[in-house]
C-alpha positions, 0 to 999 in steps of 0.5 A: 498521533492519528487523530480519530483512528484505532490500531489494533495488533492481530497477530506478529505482523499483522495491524489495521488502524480504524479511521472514524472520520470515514473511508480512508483518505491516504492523501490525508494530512493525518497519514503524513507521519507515516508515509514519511517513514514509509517513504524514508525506510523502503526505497521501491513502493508498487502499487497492486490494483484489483477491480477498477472502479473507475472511468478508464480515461480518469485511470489513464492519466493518474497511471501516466503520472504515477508509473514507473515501470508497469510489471502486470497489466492484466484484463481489459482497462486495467482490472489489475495492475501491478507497477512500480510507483515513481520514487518520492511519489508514495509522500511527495504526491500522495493526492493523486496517490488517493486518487488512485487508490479510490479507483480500485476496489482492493488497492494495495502498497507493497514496500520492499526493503530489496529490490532483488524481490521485485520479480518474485513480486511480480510471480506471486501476483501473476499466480495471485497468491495472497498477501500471508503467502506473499510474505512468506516467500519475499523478505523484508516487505510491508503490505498496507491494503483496503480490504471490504471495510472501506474505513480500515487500512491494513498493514502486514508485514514481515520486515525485521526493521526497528523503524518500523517495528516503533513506529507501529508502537508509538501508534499503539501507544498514542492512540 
């Protein structure tokens, strides 16, 4: 299904899928399937951002076009940022999606099934609370994430969703 990749499963929850081809490139054709169904189950998609890489002029105008409403804005020039993406935009603009995802360091999605979680969200990541402990405390949310390995894209997730819990299956099973 995702040509040159390796999903592996560790643990309830917990997936990374491998791209040979090199970095992660989430605007890629080969992540279409994926973001569609992403796009499909959740109806709020945020963006978490820690360490910006890149010139504040360039993020400005990406965060314009993306930002639906900005919920953490901390540190000088956006060193993290936490906001709400404009809905559709997750798959329908996923270029300048990866273009903001390359200009920080550790960038994140997180997809909520609830949008009464939001403001737990939101005092999670002002507490900076990781992402296992994230997921203890809201319901129903996939976290997808860039950790050191500029080539792995990681999935955690506790959402009890039949959609998703498939589609990590068809992956395994297709790869």
């Amino acid at each position: 299904m995702i040509k040159n990749t390796d999903l592996k499963v560790h643990g309830e929850g917990n997936f990374s899928i491998r791209d040979f081809d090199g970095d992660i490139d989430i605007g890629a054709h080969k992540w279409d399937h994926l973001f569609s169904v992403f796009n499909k189950i959740f109806g709020d998609v945020y963006f978490y951002g820690v360490r910006r890489w890149a010139a504040e002029k360039e993020l400005e105008q990406t965060l314009s076009y993306l930002i639906k409403d900005k919920l953490i804005d901390e540190g000088k020039s956006h060193f993290n940022i936490l906001f709400k993406i404009k809905e559709g935009f997750i798959y329908d603009s996923r270029k300048l999606v990866s273009t903001l995802w390359r200009y920080y360091e550790y960038p994140s999605f997180i997809f909520l099934a609830d949008k009464e979680n939001q403001s737990v969200l939101v005092d999670l990541y002002t507490k900076n609370v990781f992402f296992e402990n994230i997921l203890t405390q809201l319901n129903d949310a996939l976290i997808i994430y860039r950790h050191v390995e500029l080539d792995v894209l990681w999935f955690k997730t506790n959402i009890n969703n039949p959609a998703v819990h498939s589609l990590f299956g068809v992956l395994s099973e297709r790869l």
